[in-house]
C-alpha atoms as a printed R data frame, in Angstrom:
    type eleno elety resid chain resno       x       y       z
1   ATOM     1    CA   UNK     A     1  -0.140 -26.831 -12.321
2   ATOM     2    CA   UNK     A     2  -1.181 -29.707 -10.364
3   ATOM     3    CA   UNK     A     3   0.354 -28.764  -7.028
4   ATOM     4    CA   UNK     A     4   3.229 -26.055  -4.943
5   ATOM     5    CA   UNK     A     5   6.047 -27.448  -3.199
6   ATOM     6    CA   UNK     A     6   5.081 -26.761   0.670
7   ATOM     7    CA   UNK     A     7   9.135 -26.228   0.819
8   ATOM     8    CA   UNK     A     8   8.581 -22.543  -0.674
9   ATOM     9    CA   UNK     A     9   6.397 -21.111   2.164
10  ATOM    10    CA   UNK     A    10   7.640 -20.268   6.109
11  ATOM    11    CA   UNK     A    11   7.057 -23.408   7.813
12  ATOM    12    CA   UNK     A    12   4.736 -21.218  10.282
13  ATOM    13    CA   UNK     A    13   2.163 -20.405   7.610
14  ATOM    14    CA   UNK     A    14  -0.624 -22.309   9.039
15  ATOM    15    CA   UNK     A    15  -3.396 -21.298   5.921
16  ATOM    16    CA   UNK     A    16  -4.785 -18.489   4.069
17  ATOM    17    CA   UNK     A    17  -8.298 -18.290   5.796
18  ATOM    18    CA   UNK     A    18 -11.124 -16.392   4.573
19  ATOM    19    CA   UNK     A    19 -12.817 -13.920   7.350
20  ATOM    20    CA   UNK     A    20 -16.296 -13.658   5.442
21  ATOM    21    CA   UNK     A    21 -17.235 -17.182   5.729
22  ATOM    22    CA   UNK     A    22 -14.634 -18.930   7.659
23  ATOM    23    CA   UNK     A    23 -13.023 -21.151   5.110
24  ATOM    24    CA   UNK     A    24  -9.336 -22.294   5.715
25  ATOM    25    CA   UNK     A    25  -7.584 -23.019   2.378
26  ATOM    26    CA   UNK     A    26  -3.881 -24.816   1.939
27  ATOM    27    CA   UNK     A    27  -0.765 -23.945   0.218
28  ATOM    28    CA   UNK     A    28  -0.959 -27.183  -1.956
29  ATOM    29    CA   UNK     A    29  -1.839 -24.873  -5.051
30  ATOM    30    CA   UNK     A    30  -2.199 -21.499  -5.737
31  ATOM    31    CA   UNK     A    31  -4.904 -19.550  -4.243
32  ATOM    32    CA   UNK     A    32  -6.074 -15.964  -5.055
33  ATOM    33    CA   UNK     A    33  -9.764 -15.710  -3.060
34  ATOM    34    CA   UNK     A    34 -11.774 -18.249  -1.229
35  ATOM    35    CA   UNK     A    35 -12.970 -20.949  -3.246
36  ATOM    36    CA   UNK     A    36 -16.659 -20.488  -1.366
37  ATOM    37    CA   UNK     A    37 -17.398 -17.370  -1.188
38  ATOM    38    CA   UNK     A    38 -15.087 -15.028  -3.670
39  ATOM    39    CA   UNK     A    39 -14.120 -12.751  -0.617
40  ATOM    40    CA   UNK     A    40  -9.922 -12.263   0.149
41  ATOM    41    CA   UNK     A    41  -7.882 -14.354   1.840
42  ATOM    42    CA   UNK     A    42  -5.854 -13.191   4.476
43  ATOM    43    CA   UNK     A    43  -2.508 -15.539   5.955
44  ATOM    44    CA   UNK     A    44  -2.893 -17.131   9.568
45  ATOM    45    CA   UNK     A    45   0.384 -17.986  11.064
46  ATOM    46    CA   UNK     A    46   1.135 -20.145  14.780
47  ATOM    47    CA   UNK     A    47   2.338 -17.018  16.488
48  ATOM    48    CA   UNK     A    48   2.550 -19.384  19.639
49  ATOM    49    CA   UNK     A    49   5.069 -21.134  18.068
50  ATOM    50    CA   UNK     A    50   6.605 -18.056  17.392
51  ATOM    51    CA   UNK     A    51   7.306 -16.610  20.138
52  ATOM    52    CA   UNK     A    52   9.361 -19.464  21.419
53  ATOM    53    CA   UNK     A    53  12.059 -18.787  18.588
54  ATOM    54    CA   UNK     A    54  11.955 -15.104  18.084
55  ATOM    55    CA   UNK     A    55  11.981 -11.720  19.882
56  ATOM    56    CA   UNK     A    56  12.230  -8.205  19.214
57  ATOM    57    CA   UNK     A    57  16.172  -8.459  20.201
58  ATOM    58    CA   UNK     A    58  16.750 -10.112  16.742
59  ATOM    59    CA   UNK     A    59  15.683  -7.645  14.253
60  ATOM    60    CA   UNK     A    60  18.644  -5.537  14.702
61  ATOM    61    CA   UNK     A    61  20.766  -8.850  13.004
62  ATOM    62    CA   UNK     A    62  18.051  -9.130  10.346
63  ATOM    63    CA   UNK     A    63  18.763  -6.052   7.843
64  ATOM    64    CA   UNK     A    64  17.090  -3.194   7.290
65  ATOM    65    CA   UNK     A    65  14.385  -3.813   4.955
66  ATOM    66    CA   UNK     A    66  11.181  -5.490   5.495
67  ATOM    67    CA   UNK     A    67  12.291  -8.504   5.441
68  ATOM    68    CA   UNK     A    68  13.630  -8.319   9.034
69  ATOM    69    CA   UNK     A    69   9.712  -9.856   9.933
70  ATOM    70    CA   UNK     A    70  10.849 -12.499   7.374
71  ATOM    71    CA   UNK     A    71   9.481 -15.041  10.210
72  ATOM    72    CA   UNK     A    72   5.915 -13.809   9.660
73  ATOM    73    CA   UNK     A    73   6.481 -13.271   5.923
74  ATOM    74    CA   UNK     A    74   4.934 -15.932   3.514
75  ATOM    75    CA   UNK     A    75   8.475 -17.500   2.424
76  ATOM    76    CA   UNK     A    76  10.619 -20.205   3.419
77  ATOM    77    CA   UNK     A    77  14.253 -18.937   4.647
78  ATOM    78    CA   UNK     A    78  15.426 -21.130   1.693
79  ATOM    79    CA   UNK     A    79  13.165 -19.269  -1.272
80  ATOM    80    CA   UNK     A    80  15.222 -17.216  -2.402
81  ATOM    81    CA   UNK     A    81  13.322 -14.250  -2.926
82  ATOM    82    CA   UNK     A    82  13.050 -11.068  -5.367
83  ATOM    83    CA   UNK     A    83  14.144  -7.614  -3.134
84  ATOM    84    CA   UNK     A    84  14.823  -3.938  -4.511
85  ATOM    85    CA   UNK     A    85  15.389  -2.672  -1.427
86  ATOM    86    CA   UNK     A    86  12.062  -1.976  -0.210
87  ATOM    87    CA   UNK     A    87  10.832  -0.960   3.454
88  ATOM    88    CA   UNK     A    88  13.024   0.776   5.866
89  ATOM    89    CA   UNK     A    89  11.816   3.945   5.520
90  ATOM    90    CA   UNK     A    90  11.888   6.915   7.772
91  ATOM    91    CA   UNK     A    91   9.536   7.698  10.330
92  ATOM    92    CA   UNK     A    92  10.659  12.076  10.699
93  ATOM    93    CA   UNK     A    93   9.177  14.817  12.876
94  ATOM    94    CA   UNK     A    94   6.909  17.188  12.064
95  ATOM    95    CA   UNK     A    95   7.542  19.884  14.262
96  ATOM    96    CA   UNK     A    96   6.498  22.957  12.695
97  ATOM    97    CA   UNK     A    97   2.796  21.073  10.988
98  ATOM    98    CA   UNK     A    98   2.719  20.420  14.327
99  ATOM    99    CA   UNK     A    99   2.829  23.526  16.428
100 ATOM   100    CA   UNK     A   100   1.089  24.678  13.376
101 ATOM   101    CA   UNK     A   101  -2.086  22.383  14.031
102 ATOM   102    CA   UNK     A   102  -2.085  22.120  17.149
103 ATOM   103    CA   UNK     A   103  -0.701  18.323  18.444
104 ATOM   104    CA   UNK     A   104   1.320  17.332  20.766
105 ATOM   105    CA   UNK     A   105   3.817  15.032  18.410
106 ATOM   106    CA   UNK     A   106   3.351  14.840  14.789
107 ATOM   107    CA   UNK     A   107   5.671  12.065  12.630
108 ATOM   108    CA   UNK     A   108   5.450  11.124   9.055
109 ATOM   109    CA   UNK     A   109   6.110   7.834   7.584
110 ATOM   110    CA   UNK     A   110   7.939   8.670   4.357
111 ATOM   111    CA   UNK     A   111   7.488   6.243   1.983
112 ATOM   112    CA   UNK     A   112   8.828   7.730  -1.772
113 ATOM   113    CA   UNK     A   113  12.314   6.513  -0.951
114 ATOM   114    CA   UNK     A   114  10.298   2.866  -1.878
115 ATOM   115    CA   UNK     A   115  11.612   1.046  -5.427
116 ATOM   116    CA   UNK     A   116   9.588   3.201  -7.921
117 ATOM   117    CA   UNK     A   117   8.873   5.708  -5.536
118 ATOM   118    CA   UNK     A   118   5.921   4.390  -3.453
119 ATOM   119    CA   UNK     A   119   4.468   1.996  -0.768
120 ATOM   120    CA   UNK     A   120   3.489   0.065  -3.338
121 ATOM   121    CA   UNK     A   121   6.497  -1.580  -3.209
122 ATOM   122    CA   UNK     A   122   6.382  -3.015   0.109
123 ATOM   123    CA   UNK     A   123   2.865  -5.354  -1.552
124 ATOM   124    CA   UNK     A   124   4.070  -5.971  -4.943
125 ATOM   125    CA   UNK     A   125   7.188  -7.348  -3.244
126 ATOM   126    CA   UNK     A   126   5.651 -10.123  -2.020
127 ATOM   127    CA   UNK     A   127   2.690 -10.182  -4.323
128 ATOM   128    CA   UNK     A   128   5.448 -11.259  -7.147
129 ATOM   129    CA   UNK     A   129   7.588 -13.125  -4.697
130 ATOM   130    CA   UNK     A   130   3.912 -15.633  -3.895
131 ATOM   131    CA   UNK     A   131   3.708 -15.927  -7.962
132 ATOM   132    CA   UNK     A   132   6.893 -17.572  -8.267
133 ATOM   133    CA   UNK     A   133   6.375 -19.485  -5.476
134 ATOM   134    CA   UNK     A   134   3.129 -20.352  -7.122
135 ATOM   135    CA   UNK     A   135   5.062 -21.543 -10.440
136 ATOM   136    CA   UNK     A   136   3.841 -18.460 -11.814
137 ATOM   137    CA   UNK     A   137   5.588 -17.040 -15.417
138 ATOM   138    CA   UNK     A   138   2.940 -13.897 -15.833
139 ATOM   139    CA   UNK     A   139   1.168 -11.457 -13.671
140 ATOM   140    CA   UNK     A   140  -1.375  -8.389 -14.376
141 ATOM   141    CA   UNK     A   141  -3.322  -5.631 -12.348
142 ATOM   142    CA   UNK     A   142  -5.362  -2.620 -13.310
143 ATOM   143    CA   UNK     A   143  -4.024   0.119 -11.627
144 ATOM   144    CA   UNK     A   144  -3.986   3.989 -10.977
145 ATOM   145    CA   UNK     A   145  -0.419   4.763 -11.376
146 ATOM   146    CA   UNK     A   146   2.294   3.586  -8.098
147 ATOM   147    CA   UNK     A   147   0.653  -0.054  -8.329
148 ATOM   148    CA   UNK     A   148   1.576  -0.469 -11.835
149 ATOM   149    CA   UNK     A   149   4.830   0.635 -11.792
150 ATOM   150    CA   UNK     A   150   6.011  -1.332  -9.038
151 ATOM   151    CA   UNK     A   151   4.015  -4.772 -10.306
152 ATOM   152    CA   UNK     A   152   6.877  -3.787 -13.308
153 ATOM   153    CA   UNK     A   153   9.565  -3.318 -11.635
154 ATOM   154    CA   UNK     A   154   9.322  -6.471  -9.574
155 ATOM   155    CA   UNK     A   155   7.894  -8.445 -12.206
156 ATOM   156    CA   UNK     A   156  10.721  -7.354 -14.712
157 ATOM   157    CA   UNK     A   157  13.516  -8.155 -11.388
158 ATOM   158    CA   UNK     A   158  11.655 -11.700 -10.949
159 ATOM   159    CA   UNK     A   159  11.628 -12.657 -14.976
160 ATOM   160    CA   UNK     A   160   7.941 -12.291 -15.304
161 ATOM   161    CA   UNK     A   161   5.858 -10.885 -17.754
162 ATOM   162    CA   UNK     A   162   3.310  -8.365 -16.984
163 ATOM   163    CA   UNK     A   163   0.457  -6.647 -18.111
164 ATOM   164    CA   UNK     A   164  -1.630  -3.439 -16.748
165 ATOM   165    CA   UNK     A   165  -4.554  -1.763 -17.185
166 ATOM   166    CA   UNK     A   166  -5.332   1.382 -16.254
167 ATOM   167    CA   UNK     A   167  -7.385   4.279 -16.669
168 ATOM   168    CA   UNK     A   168  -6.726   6.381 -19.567
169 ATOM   169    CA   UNK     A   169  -5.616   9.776 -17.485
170 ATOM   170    CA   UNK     A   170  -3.493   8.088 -15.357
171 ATOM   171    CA   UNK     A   171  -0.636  10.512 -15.106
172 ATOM   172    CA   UNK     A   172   2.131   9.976 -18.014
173 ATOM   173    CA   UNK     A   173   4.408   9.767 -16.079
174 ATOM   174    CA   UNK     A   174   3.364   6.211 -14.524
175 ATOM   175    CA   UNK     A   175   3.047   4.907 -18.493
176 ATOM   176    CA   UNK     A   176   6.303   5.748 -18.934
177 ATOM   177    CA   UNK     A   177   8.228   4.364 -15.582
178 ATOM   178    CA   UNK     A   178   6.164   1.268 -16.272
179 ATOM   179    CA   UNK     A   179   6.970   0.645 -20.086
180 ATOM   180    CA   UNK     A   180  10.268   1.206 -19.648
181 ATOM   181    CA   UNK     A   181  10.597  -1.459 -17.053
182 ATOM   182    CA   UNK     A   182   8.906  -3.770 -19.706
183 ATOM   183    CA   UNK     A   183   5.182  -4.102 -19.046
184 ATOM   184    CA   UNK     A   184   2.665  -4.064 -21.586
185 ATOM   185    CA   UNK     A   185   0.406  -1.330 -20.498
186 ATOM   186    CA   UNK     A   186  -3.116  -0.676 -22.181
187 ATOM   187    CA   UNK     A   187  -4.897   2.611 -21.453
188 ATOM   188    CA   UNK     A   188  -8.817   2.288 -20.694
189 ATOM   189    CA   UNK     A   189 -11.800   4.735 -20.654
190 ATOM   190    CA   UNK     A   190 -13.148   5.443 -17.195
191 ATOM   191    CA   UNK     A   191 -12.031   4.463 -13.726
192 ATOM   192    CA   UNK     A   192  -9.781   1.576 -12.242
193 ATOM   193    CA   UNK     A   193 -13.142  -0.863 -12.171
194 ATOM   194    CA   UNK     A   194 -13.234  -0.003 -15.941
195 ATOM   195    CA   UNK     A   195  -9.409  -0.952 -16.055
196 ATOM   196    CA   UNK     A   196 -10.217  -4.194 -13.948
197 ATOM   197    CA   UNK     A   197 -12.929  -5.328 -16.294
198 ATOM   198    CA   UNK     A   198 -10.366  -4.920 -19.858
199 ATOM   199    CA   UNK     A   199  -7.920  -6.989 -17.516
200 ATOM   200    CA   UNK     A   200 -10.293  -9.966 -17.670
201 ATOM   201    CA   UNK     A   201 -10.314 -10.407 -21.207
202 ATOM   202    CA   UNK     A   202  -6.615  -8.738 -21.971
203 ATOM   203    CA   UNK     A   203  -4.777 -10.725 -19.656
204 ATOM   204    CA   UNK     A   204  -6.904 -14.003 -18.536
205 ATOM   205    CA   UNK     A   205  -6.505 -16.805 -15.526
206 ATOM   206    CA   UNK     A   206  -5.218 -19.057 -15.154
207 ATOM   207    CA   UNK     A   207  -1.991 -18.009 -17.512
208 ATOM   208    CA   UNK     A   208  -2.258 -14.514 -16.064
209 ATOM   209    CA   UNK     A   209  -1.894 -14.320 -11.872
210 ATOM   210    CA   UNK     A   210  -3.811 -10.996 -10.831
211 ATOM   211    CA   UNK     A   211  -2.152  -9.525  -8.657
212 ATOM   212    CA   UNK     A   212  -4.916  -6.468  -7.862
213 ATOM   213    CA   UNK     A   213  -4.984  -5.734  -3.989
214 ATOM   214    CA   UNK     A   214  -6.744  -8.568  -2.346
215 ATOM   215    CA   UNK     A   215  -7.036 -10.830  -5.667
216 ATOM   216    CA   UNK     A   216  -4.082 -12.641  -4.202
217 ATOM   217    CA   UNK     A   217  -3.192 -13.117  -0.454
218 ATOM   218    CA   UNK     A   218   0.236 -11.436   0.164
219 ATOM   219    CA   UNK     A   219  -0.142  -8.080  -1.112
220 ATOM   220    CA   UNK     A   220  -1.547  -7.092   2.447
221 ATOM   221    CA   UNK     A   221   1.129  -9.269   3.942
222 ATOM   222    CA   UNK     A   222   3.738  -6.536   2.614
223 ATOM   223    CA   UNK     A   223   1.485  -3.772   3.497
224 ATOM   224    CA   UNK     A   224   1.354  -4.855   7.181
225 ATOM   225    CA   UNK     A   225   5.036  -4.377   7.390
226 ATOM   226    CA   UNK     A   226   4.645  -0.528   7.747
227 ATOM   227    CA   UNK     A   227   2.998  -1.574  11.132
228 ATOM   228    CA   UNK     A   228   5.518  -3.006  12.380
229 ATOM   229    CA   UNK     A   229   7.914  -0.507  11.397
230 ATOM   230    CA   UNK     A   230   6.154   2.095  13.248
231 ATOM   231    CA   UNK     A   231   5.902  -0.252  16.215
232 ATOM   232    CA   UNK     A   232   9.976  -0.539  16.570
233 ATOM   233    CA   UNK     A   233  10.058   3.148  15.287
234 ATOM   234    CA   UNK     A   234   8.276   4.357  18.161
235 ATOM   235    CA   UNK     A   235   9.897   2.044  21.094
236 ATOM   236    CA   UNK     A   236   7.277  -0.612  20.481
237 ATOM   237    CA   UNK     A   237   4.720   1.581  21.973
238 ATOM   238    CA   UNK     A   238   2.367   2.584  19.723
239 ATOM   239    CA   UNK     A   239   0.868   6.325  18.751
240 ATOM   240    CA   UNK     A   240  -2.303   7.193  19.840
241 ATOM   241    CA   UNK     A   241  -3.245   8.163  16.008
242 ATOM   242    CA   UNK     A   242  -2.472   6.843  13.263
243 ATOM   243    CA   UNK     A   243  -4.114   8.517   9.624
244 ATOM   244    CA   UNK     A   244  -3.685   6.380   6.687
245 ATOM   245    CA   UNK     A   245  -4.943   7.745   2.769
246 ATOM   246    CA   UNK     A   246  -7.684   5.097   1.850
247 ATOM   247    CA   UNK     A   247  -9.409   4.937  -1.166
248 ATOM   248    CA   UNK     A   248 -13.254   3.709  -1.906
249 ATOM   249    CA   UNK     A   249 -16.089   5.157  -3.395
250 ATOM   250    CA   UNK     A   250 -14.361   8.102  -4.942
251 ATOM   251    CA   UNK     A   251 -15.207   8.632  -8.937
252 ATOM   252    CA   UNK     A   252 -12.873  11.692  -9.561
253 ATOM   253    CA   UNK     A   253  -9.734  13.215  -7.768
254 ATOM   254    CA   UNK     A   254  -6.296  14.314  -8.342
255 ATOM   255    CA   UNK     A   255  -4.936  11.725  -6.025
256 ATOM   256    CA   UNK     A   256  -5.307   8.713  -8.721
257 ATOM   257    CA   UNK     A   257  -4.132   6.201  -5.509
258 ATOM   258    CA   UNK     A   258  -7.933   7.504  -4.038
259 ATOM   259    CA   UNK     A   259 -10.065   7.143  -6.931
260 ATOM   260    CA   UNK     A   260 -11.025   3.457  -6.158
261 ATOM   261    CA   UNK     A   261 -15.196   3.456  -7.094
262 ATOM   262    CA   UNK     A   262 -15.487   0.030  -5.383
263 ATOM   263    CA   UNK     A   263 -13.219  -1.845  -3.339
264 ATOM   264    CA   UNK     A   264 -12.825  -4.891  -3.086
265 ATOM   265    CA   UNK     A   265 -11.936  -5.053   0.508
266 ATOM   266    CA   UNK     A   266 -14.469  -3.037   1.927
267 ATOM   267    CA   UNK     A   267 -15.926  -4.912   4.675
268 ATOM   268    CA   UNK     A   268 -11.996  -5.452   5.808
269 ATOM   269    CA   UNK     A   269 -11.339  -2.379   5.762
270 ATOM   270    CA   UNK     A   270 -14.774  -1.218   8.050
271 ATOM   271    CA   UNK     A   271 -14.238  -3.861  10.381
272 ATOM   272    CA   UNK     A   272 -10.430  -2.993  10.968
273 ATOM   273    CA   UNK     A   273 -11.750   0.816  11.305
274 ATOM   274    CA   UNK     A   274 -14.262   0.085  13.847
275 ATOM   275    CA   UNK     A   275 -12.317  -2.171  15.344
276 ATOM   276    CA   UNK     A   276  -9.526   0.027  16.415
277 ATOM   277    CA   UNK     A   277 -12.363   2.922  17.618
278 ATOM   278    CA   UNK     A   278 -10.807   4.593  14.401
279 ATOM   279    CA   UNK     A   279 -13.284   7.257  12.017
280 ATOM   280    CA   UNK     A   280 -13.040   8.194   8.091
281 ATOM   281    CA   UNK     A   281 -12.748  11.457   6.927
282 ATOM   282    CA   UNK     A   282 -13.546  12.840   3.605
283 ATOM   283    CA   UNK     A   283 -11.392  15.947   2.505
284 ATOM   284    CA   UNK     A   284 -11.684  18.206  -0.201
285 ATOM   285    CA   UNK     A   285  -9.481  18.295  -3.896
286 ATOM   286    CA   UNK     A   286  -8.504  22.206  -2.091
287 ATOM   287    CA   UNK     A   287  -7.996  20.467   1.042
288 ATOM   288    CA   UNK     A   288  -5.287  18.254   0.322
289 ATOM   289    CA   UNK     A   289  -3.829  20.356  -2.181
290 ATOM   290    CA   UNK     A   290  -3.287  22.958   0.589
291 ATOM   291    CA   UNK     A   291  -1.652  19.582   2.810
292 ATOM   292    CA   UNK     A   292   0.714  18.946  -0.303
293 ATOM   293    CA   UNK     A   293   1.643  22.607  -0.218
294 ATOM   294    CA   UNK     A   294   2.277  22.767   3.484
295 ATOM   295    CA   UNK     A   295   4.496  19.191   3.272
296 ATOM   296    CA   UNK     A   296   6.574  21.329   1.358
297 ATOM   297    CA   UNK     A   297   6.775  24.608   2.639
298 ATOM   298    CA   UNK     A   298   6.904  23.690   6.243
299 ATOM   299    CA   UNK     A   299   8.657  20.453   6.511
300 ATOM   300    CA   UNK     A   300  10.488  19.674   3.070
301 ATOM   301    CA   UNK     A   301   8.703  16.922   2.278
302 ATOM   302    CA   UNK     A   302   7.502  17.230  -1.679
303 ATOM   303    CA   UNK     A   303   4.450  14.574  -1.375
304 ATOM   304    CA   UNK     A   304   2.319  12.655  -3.566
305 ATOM   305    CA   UNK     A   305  -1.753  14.084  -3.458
306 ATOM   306    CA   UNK     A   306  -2.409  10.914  -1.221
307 ATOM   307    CA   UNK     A   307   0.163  12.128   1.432
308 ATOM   308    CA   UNK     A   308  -1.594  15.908   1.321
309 ATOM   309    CA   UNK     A   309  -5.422  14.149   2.049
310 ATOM   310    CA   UNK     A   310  -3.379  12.841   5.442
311 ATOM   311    CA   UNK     A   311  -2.895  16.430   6.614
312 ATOM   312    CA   UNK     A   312  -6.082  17.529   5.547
313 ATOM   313    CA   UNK     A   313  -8.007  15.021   7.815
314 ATOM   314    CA   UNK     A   314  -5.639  15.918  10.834
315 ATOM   315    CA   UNK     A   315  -6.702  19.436  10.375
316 ATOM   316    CA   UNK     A   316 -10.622  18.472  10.306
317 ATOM   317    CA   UNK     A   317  -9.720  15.735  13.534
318 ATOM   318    CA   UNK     A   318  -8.612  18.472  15.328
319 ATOM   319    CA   UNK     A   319 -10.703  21.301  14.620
320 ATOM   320    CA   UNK     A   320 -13.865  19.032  15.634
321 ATOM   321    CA   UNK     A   321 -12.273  17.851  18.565
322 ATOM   322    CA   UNK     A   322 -11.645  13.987  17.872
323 ATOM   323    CA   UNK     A   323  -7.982  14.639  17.645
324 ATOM   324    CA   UNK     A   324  -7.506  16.934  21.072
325 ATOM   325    CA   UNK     A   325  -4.188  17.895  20.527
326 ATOM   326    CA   UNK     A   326  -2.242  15.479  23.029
327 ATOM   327    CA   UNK     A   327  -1.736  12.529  21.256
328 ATOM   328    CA   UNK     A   328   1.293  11.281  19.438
329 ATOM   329    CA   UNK     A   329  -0.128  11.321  15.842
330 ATOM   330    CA   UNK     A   330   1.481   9.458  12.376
331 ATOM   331    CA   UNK     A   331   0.465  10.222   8.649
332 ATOM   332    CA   UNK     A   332   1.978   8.082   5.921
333 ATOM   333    CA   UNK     A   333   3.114   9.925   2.712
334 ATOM   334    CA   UNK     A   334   2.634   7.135   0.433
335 ATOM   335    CA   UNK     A   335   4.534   8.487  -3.024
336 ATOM   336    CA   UNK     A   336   6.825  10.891  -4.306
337 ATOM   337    CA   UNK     A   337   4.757  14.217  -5.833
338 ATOM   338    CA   UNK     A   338   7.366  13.543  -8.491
339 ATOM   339    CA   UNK     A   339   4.738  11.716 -10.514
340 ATOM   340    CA   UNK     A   340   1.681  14.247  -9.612
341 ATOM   341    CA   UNK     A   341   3.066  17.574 -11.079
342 ATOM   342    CA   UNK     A   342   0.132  19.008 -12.648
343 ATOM   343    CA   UNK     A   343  -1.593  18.346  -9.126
344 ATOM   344    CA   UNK     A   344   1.773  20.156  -7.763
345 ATOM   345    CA   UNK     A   345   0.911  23.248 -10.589
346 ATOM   346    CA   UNK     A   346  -2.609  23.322  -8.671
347 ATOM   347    CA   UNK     A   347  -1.156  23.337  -5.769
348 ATOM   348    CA   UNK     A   348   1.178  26.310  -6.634
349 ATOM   349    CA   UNK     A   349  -1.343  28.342  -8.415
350 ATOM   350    CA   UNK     A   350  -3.740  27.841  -5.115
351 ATOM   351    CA   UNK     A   351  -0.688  29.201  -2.522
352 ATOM   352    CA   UNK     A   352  -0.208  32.210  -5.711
353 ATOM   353    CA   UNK     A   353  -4.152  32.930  -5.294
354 ATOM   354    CA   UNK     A   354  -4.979  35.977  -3.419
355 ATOM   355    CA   UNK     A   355  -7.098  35.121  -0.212
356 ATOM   356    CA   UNK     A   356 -10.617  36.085  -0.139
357 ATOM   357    CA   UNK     A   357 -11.075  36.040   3.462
């Protein structure tokens, strides 16, 4: 298409800008990466203009899902956009994990009560929402399961066609949730970059918008939401720690979400990390199987593999010292364990093991 009405897109977007090289691009047509350099795009908005027309005081008269930050969301007031109900989810004590490892406060950010069960949601939401407003009519992704099934959902809610790729023992479950809300899905040897190559050919640009993470510019803008949720969650003072289940550089692992070879955001992701004096920690398959099983058994919470990792690194943080016990601390649990139950049968048969200490 030759051009996108500006009309569609919050008058305070200023431009999607590109932090490797510096390039600003315009909402005159649709934009996926920067047109230099290949890198993502992230969205700039005139937060000084902002603040002269809204304050914390008006979110309580702006709903409960995420789009209460509607004003530094991508869309016009007037686009009328796609919603399942997405955001708004809990933030809920810990209290026994947390006597248990040894922390002052310990809060989880339950995210399964998403549309198809995820925090997938919360990106795919607006990932679908920018391809209409693009004068999009068909999207695709590879993906590892929760991705997929919520690029269907919204896709199917928006009139959209879809297509997915993704690796051939992604759990059934995902195939199924994400046929039956009318994607084509093809299954692929090997890993989600295997998946993201088939896309290429199966489902080409320009007919095709990809909507992988960071392929597109407002994927991350519905991500960022959880951080402000937490923010208001917490008083709008923030908690000291904050451990989020990241994927990159993984090749095998029962938490699909992880298994991400080579990401395509990875010098974002450092440079937030450092940035916020904030570490990586790799855990173990037994690890966060045992953080699944304590979810459960201690706090009720029946979580995806993804959410388990989280209380696996708190464990390490705080047995080395990095986490010292008097901090307010948050883990997200990104997915329902619904959709992992052979990892939950591990899980089970690993509590049912005798101990060998």
């Amino acid at each position: 298409m030759s051009g996108v009405p500006r009309s569609a897109f919050n008058p305070h977007l200023a431009s999607l800008d590109c932090p490797a090289c510096g390039r600003a691009h315009d909402l005159s047509a649709p934009r996926s990466v920067c047109e230099s350099c290949g890198r993502p795009l992230v969205a700039r908005y005139d937060l000084g203009l902002l603040r002269g027309v809204l304050s914390r005081t008006d979110l309580p008269r702006a709903g409960t899902d995420l789009w209460r930050y509607r004003a530094v969301l991508p869309f016009a007031p007037e686009f009328p956009v796609t919603r399942l109900g997405e955001g708004g989810t809990p933030l809920l004590p810990l209290p026994r994990l947390a006597a248990e490892i040894g922390v002052a406060e310990l809060w989880l950010k339950e995210e399964s009560g998403n549309p198809t069960q995820s925090f997938k949601a919360r990106g795919l939401a607006l990932a679908v929402n920018g391809a209409v407003a693009f004068g999009k009519r068909a999207i695709a992704l590879p993906s590892a399961g929760n991705a997929g099934s919520a690029a269907a959902a919204y896709a199917s809610a928006a009139g959209l066609r879809c297509r997915i790729t993704v690796p051939d023992d992604t759990p059934e479950a995902f195939l199924i949730e994400q046929r039956a809300l009318g994607a084509e899905v093809k299954t692929v040897p090997g890993t989600i970059s295997d998946a993201g190559r088939e896309l290429a050919s199966w489902a080409p640009a320009p007919e095709w918008w990809n909507v992988a993470t960071f392929k597109e510019p407002f994927r991350l803008e519905g991500k960022k939401t959880l951080g402000y949720e937490i923010a208001e969650q917490c008083g709008w003072r923030l908690p000291e720690i904050i451990l989020y289940p990241t994927g990159g550089g993984t090749a095998a692992t029962v938490a699909s979400g992880l298994r991400v070879p080579a990401p395509f955001a990875d010098t974002l992701i450092l440079e937030a990390m450092r940035g916020s004096g904030g570490t990586a920690v790799a855990v173990s398959e037994e690890e966060l199987l045992d953080g699944m099983s304590a979810l459960a058994m201690s706090e009720g919470c029946f979580a995806c593999p993804e959410g388990g990792a989280t209380i696996a690194a708190l464990r390490q943080l705080r047995t080395s010292g990095e986490v010292t016990g008097k901090e307010r601390v948050v883990v997200y649990n990104t997915g329902s364990g619904l959709k992992y139950l052979e990892a939950w049968q591990q899980a089970a048969a690993r509590r049912r093991a005798p101990s060998l200490a």
